[in-house]
Residue frames as qw, qx, qy, qz and C-alpha x, y, z in Angstrom:
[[0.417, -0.076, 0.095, 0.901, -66.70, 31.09, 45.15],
 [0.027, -0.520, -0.284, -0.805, -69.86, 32.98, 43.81],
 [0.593, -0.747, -0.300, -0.007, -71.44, 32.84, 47.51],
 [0.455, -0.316, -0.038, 0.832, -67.60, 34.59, 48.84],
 [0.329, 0.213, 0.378, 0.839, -67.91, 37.16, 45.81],
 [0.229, -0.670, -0.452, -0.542, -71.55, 38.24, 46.58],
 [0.546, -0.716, -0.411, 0.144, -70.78, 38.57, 50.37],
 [0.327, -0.137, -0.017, 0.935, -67.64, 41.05, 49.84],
 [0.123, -0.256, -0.284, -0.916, -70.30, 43.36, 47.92],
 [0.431, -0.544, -0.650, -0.310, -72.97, 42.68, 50.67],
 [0.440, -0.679, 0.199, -0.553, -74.18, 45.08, 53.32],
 [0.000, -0.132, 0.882, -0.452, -73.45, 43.63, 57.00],
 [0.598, 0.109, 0.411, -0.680, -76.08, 41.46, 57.86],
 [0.801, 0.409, -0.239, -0.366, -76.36, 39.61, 54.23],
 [0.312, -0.399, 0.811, 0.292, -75.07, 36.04, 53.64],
 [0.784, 0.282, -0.363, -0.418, -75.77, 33.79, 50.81],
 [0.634, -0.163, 0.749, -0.101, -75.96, 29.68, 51.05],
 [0.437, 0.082, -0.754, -0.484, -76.34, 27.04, 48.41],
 [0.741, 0.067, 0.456, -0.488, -79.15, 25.01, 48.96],
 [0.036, 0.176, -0.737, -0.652, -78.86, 21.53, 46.89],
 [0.743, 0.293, 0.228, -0.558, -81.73, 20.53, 44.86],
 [0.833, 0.381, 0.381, -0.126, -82.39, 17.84, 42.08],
 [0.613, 0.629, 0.250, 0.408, -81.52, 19.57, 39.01],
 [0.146, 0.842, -0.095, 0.510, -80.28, 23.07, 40.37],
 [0.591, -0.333, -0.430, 0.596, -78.16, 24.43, 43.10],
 [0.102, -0.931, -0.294, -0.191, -80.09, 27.21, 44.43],
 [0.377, -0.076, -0.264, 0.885, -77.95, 30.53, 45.98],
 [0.297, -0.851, -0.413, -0.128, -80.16, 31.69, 48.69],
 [0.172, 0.480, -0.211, 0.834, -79.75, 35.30, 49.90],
 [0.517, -0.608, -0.557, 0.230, -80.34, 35.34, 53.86],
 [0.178, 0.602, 0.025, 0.778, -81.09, 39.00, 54.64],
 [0.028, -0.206, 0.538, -0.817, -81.51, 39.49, 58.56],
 [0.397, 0.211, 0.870, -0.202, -83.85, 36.48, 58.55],
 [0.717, 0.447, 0.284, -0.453, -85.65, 36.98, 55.56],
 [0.553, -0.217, 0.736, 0.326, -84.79, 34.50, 52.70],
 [0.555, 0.712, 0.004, -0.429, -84.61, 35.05, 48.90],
 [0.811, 0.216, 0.334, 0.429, -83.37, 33.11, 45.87],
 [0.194, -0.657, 0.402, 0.607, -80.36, 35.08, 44.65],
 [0.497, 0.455, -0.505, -0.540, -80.19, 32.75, 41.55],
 [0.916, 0.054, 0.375, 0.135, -80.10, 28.70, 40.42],
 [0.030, -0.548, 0.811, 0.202, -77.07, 26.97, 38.97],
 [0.931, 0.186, -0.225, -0.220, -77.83, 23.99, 36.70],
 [0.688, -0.549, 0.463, 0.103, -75.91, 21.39, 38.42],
 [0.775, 0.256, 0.459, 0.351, -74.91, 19.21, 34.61],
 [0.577, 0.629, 0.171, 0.492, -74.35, 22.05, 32.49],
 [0.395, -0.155, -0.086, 0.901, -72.62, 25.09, 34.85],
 [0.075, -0.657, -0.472, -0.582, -75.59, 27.39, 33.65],
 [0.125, -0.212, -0.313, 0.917, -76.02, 30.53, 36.20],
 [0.119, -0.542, -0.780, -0.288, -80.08, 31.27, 36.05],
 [0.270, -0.234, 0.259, -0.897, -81.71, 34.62, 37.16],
 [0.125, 0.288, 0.780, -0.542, -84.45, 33.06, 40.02],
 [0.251, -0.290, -0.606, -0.697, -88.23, 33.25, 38.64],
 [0.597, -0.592, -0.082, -0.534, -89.26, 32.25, 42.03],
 [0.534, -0.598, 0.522, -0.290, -88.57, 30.08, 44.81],
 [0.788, 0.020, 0.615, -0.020, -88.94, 27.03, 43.38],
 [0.775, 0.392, 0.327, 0.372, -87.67, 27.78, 39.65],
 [0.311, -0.288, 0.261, 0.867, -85.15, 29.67, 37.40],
 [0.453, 0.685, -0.212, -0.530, -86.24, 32.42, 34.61],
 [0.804, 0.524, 0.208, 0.188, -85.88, 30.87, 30.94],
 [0.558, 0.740, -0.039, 0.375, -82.22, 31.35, 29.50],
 [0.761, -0.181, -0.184, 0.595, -78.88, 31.23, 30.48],
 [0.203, -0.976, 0.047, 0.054, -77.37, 34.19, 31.99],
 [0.280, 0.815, -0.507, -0.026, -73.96, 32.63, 32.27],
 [0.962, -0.193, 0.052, -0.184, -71.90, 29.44, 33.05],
 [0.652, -0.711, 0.260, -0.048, -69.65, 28.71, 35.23],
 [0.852, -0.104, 0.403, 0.319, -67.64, 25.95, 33.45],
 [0.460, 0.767, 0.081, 0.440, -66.82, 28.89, 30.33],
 [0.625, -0.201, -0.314, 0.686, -63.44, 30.57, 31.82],
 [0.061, 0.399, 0.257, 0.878, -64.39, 33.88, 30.41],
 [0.420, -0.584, -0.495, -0.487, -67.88, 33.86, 32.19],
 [0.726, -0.522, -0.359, 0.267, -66.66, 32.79, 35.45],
 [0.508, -0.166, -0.176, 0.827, -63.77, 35.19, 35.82],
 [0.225, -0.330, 0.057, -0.915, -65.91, 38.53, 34.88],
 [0.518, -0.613, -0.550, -0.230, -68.97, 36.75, 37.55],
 [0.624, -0.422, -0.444, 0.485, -66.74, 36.39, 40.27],
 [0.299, 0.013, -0.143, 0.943, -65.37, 40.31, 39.78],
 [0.169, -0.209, -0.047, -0.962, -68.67, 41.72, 38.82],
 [0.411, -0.599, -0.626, -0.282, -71.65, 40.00, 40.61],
 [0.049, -0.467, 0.150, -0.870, -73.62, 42.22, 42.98],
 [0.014, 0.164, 0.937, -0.309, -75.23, 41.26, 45.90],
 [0.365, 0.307, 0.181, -0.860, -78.62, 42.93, 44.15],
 [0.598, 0.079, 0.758, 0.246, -78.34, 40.58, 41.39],
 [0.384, 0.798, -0.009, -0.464, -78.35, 43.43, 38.71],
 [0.097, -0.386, 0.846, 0.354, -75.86, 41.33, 36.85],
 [0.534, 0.081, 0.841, -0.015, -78.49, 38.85, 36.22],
 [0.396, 0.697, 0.037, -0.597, -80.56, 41.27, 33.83],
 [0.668, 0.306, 0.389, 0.556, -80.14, 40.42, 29.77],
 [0.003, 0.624, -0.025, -0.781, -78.97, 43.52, 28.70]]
């Protein structure tokens, strides 16, 4: 549902995939062939991770998935820029 949510608010041309991994389920932003981690998703705990790089997440939960609160304001407000991901 967050890979639908980010493609309404994406330019034409943008999709996002999950990719799975070990520990995380990566959401990769495919931009008119070039590829970028959007964010990681801890697969055990629902945890929503701003991307540090390709291969890991930033320190500290952003939000998570399995909290109803969290999930219903992700799905309305995530951007396909990932300016949501920011701590404010």
């Amino acid at each position: 549902m967050l890979c639908d949510a980010l493609r309404d608010d994406a330019p034409e041309g943008y999709d996002f995939i999950i990719e799975t991994g070990r520990k995380y389920f990566k959401v990769v932003m495919d931009a008119r062939g070039s590829r970028s981690v959007h964010c990681f998703i801890d697969r055990k705990s629902g945890s929503v991770l701003k991307s540090a790089s390709w291969k890991s997440p930033a320190k500290g939960e952003r939000y998570n998935l399995l909290l109803i609160k969290d999930r219903e304001w992700l799905f309305e407000n995530a951007d396909w820029a990932s300016g949501y991901l920011y701590k404010k």
